[in-house]
Jmol script that loads the backbone (N, CA, C; Angstrom):
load data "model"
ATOM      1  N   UNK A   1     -28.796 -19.730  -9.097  1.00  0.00           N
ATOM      2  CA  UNK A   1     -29.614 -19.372  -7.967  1.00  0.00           C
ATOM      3  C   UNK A   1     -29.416 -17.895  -7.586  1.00  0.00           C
ATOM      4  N   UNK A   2     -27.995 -17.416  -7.596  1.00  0.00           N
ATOM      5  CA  UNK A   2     -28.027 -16.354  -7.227  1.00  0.00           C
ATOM      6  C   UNK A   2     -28.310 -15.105  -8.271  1.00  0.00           C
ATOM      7  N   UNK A   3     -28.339 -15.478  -9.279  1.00  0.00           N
ATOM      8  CA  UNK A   3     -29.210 -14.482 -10.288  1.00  0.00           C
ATOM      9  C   UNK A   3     -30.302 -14.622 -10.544  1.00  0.00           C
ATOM     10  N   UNK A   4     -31.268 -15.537  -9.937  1.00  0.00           N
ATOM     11  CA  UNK A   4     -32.736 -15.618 -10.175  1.00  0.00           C
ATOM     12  C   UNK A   4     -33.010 -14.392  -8.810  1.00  0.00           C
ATOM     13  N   UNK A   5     -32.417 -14.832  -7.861  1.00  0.00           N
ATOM     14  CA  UNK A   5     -32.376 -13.934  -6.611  1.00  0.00           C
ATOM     15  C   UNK A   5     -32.525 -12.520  -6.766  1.00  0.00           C
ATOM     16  N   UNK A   6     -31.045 -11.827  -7.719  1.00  0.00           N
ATOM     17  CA  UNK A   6     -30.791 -10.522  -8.143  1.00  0.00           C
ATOM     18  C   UNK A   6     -32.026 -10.230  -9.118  1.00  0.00           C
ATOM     19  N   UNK A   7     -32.615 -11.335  -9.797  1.00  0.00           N
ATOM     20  CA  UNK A   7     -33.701 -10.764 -10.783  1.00  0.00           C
ATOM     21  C   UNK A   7     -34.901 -10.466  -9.842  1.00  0.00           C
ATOM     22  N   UNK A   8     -35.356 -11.003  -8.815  1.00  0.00           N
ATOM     23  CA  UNK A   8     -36.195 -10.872  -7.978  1.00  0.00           C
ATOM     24  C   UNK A   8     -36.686  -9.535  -6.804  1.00  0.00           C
ATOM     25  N   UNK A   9     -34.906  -9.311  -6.917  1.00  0.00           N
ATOM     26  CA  UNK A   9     -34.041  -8.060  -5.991  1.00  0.00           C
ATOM     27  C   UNK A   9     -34.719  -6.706  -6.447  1.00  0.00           C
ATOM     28  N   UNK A  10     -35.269  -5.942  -5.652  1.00  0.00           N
ATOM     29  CA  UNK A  10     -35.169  -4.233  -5.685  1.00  0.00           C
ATOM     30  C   UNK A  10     -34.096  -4.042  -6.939  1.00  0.00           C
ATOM     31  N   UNK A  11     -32.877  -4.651  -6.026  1.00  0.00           N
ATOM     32  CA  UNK A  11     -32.025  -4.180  -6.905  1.00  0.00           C
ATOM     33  C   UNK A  11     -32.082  -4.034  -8.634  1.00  0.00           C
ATOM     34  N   UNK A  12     -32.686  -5.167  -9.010  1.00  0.00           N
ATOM     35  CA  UNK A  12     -32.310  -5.311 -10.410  1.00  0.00           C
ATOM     36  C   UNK A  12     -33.290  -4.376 -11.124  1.00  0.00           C
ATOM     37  N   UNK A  13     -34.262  -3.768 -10.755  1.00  0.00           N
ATOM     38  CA  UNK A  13     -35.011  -2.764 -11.218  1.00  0.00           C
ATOM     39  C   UNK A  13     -34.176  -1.139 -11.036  1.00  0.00           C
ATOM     40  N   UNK A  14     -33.354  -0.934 -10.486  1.00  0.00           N
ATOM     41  CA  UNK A  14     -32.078   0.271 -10.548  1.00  0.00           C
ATOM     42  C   UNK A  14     -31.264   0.118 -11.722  1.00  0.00           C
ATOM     43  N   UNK A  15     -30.741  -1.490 -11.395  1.00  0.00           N
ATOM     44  CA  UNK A  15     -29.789  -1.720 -12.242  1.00  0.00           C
ATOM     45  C   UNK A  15     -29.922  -2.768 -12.861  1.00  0.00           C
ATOM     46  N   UNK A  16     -31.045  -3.023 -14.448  1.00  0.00           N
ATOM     47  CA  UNK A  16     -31.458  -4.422 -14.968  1.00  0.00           C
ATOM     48  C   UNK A  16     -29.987  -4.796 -15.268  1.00  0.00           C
ATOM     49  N   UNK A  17     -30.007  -6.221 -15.689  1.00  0.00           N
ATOM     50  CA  UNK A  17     -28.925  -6.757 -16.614  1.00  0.00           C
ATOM     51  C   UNK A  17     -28.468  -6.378 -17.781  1.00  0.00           C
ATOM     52  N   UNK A  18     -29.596  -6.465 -18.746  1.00  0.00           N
ATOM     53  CA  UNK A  18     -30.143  -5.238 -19.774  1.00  0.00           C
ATOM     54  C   UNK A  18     -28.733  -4.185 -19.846  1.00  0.00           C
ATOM     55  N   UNK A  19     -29.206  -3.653 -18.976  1.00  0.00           N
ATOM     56  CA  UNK A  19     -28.415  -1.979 -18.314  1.00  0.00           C
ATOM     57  C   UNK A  19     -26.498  -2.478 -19.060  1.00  0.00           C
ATOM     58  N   UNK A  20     -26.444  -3.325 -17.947  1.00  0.00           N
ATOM     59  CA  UNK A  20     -24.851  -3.696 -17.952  1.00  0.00           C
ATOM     60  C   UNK A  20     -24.567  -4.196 -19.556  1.00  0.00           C
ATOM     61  N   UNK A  21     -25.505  -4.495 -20.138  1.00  0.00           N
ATOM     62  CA  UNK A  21     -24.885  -4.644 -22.018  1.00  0.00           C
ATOM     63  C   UNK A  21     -24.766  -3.882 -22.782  1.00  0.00           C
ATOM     64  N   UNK A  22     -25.651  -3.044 -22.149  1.00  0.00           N
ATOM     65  CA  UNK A  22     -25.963  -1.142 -22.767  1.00  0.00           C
ATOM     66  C   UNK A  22     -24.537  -0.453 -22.681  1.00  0.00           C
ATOM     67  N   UNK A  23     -24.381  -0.506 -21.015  1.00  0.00           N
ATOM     68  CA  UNK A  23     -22.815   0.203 -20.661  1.00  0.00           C
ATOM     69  C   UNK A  23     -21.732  -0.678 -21.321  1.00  0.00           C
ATOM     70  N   UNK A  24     -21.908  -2.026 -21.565  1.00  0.00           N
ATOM     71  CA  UNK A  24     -20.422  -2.380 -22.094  1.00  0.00           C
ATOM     72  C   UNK A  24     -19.959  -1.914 -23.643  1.00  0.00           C
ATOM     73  N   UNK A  25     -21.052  -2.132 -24.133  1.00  0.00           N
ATOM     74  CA  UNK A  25     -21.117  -2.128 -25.899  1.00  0.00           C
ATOM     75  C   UNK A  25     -20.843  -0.750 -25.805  1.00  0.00           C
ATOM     76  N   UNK A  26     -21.435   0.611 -24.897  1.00  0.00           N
ATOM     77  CA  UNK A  26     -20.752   1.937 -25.179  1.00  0.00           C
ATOM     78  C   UNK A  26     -19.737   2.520 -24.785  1.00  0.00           C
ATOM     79  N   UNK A  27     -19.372   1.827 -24.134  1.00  0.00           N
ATOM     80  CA  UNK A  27     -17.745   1.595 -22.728  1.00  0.00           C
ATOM     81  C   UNK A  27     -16.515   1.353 -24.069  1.00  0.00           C
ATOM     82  N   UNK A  28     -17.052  -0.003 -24.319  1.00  0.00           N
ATOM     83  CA  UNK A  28     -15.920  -0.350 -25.493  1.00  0.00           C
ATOM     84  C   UNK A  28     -16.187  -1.018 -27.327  1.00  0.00           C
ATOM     85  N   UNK A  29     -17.765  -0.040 -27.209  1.00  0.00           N
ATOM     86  CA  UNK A  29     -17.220   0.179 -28.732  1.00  0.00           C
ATOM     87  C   UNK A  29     -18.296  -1.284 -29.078  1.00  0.00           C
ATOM     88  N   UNK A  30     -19.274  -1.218 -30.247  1.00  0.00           N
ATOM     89  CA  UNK A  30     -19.791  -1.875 -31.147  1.00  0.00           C
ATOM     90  C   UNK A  30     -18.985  -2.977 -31.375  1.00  0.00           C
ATOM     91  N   UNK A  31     -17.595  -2.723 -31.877  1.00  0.00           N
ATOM     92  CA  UNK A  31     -16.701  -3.564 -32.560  1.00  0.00           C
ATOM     93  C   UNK A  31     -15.704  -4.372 -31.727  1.00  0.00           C
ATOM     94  N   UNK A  32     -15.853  -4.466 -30.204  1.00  0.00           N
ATOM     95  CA  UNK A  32     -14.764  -4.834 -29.606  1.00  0.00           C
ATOM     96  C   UNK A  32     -14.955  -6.579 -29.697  1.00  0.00           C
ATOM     97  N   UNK A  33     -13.852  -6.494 -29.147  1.00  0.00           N
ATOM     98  CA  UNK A  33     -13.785  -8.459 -29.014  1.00  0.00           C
ATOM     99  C   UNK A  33     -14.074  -8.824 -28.046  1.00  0.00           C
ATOM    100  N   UNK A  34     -14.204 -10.591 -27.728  1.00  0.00           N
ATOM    101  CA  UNK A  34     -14.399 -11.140 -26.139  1.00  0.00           C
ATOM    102  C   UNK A  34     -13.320 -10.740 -25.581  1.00  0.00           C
ATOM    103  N   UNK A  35     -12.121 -10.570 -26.024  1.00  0.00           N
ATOM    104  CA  UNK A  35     -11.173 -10.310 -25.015  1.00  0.00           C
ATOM    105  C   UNK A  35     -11.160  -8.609 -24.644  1.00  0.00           C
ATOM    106  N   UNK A  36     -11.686  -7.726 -25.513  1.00  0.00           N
ATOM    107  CA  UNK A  36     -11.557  -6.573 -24.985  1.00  0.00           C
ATOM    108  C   UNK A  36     -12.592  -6.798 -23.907  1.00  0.00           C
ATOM    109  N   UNK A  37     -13.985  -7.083 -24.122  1.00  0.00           N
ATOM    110  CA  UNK A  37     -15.169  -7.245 -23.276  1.00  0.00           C
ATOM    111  C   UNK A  37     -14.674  -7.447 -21.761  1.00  0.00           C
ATOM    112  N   UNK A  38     -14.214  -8.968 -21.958  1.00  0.00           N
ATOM    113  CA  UNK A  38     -13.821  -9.530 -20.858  1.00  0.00           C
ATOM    114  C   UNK A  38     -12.970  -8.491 -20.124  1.00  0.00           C
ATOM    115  N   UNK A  39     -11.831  -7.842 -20.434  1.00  0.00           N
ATOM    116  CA  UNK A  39     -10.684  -7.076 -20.051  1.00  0.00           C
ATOM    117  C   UNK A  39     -11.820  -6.196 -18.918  1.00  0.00           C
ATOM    118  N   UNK A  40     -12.443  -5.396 -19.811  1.00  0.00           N
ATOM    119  CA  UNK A  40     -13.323  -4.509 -19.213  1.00  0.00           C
ATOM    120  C   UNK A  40     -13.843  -4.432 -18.052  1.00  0.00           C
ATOM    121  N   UNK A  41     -14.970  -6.155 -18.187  1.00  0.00           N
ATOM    122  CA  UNK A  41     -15.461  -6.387 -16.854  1.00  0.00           C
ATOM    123  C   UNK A  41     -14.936  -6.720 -15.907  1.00  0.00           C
ATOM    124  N   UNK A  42     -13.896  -7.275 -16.256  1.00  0.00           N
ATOM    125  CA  UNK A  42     -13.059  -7.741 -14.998  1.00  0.00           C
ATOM    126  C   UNK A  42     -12.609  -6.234 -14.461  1.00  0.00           C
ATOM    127  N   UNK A  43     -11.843  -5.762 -15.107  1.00  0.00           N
ATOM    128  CA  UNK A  43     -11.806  -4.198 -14.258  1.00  0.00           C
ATOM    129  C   UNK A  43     -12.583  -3.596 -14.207  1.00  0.00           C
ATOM    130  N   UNK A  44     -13.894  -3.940 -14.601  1.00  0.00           N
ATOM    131  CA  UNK A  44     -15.111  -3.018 -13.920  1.00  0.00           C
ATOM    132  C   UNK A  44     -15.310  -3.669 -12.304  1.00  0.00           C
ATOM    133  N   UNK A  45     -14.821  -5.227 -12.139  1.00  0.00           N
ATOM    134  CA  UNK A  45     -15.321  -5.188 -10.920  1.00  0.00           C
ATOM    135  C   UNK A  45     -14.602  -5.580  -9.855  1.00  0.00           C
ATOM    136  N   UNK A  46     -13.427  -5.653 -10.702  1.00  0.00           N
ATOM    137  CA  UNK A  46     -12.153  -4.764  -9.279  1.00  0.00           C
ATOM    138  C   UNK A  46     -12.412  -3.545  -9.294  1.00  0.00           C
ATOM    139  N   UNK A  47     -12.758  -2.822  -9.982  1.00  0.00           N
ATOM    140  CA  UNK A  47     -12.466  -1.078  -9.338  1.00  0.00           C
ATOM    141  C   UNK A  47     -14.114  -0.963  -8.448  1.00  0.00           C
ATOM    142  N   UNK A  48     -15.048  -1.979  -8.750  1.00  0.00           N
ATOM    143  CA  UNK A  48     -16.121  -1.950  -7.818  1.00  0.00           C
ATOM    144  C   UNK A  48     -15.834  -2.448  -6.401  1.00  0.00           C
ATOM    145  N   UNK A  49     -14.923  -3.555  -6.233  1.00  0.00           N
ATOM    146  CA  UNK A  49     -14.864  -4.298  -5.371  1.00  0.00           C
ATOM    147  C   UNK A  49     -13.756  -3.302  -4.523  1.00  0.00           C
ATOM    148  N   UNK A  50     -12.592  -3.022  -5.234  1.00  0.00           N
ATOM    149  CA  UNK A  50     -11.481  -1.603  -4.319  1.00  0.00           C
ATOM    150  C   UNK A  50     -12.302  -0.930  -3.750  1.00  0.00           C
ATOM    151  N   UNK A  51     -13.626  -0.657  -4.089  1.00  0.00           N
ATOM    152  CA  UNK A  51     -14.287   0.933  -3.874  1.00  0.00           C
ATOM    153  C   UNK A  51     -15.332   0.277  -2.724  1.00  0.00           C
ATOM    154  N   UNK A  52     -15.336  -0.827  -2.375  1.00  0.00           N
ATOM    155  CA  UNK A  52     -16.442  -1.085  -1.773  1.00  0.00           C
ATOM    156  C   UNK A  52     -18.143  -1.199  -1.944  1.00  0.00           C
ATOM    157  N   UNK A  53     -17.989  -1.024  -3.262  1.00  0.00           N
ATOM    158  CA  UNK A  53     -19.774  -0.833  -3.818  1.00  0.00           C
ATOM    159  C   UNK A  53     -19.654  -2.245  -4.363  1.00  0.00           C
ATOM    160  N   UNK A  54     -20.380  -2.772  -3.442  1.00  0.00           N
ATOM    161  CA  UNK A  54     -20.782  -4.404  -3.237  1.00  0.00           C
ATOM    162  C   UNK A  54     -22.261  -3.741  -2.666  1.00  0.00           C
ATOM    163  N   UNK A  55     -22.985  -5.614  -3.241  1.00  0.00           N
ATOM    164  CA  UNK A  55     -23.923  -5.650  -2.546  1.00  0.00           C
ATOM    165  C   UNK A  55     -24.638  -6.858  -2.060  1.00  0.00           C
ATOM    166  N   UNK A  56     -25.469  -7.605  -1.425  1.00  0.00           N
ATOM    167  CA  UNK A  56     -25.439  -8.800  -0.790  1.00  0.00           C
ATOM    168  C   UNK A  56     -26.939  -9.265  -1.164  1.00  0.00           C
ATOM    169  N   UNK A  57     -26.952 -10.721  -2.015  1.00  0.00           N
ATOM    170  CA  UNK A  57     -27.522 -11.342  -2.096  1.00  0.00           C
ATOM    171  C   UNK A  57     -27.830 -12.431  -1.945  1.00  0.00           C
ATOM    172  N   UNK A  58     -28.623 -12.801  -0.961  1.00  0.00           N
ATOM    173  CA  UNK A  58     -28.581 -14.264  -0.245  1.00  0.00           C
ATOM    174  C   UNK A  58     -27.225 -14.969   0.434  1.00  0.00           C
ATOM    175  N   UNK A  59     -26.463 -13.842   1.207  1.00  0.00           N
ATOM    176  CA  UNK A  59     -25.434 -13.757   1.857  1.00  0.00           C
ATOM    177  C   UNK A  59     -24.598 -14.027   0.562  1.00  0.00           C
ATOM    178  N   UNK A  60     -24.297 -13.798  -0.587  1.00  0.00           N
ATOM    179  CA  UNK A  60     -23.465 -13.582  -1.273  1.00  0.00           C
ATOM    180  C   UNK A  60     -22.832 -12.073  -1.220  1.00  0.00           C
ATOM    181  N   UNK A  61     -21.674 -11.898  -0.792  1.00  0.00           N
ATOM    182  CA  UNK A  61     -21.361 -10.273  -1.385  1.00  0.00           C
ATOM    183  C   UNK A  61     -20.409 -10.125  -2.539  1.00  0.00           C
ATOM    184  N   UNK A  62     -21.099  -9.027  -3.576  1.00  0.00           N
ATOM    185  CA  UNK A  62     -20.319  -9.333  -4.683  1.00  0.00           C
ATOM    186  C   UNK A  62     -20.551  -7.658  -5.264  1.00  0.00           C
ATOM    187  N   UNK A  63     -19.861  -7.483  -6.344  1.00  0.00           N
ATOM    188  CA  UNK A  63     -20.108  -6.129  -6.752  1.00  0.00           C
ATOM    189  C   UNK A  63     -21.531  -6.157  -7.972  1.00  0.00           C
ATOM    190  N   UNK A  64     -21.774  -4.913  -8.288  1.00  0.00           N
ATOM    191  CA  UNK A  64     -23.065  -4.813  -9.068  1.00  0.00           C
ATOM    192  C   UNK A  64     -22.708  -5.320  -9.935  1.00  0.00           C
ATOM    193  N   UNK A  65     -21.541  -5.566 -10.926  1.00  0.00           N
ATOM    194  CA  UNK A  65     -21.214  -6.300 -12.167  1.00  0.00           C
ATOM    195  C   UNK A  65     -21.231  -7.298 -12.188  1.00  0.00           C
ATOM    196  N   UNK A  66     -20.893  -8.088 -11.324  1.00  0.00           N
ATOM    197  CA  UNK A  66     -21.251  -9.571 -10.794  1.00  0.00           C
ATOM    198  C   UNK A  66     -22.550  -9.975 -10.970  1.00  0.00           C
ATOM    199  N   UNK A  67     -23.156  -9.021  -9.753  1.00  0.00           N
ATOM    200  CA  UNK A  67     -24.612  -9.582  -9.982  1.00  0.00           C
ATOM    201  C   UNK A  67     -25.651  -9.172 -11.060  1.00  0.00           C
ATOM    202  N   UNK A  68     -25.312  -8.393 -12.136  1.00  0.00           N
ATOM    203  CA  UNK A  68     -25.579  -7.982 -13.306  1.00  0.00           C
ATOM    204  C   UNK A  68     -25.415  -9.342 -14.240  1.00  0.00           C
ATOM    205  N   UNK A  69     -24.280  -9.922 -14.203  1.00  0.00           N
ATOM    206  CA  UNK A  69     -23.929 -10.609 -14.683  1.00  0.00           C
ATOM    207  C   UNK A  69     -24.453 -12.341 -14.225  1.00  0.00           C
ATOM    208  N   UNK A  70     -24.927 -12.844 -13.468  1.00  0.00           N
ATOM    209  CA  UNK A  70     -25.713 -13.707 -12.886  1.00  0.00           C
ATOM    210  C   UNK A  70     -26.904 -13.351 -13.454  1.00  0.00           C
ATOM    211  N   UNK A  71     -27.361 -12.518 -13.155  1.00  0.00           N
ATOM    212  CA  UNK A  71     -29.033 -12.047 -13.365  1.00  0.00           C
ATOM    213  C   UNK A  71     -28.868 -12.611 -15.313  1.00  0.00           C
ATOM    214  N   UNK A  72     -27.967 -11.882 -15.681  1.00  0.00           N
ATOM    215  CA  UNK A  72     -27.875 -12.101 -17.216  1.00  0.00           C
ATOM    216  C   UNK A  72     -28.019 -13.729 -17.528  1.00  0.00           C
ATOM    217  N   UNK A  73     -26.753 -14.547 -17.216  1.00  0.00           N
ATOM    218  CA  UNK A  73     -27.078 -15.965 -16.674  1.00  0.00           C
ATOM    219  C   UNK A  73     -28.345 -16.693 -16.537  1.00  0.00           C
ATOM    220  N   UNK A  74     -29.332 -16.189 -15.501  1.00  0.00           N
ATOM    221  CA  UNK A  74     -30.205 -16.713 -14.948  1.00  0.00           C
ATOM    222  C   UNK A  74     -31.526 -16.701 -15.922  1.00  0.00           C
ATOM    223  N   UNK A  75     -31.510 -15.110 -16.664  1.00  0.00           N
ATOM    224  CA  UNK A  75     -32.400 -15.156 -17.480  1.00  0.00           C
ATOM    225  C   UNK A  75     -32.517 -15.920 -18.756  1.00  0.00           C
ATOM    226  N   UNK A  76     -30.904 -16.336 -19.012  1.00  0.00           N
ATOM    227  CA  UNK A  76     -30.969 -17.000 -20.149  1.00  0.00           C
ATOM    228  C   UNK A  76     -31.610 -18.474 -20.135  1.00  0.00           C
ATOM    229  N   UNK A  77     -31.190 -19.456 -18.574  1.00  0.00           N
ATOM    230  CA  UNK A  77     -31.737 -20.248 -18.413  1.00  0.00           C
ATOM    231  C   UNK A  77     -32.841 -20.208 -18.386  1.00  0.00           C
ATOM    232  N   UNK A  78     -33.625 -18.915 -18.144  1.00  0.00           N
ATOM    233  CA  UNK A  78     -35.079 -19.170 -17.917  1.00  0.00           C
ATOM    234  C   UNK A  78     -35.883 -18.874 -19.227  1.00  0.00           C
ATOM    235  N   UNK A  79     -35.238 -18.346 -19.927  1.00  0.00           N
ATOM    236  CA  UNK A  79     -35.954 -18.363 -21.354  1.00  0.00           C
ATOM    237  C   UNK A  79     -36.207 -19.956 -22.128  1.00  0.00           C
TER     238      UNK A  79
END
end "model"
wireframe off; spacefill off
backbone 0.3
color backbone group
């Protein structure tokens, strides 16, 4: 629900889902693993969440990687 929301969102036209696979694969590399991946995002969204760049969807507050990551989710179900 809450990534059909973010797909619906202003937001996700700044920042598609899309976007966030673009930045990971060049963040860490063609060749990385789920566990480097994972490593990544998770500290992509503590250092979002330390910093305060959250944003609120359907009274959810969460950071943009989060809801990057839902939206990603949501589209898959909807395909």
């Amino acid at each position: 629900m809450v990534g059909r929301t973010y797909l619906e969102s202003s937001i996700a036209r700044v920042a598609p889902p899309a976007g966030l696979v673009e930045t990971v694969l060049a963040e860490t590399g063609p060749d990385a693993g789920i566990e480097a991946i994972s490593r990544y995002i998770v500290q992509r969204i503590r250092r979002e969440l330390e910093n305060v760049e959250v944003i609120s969807l359907d009274g959810w507050i969460m950071s943009s990687t989060e809801a990057q990551l839902c939206g990603l989710a949501a589209l898959d179900i909807m395909a």
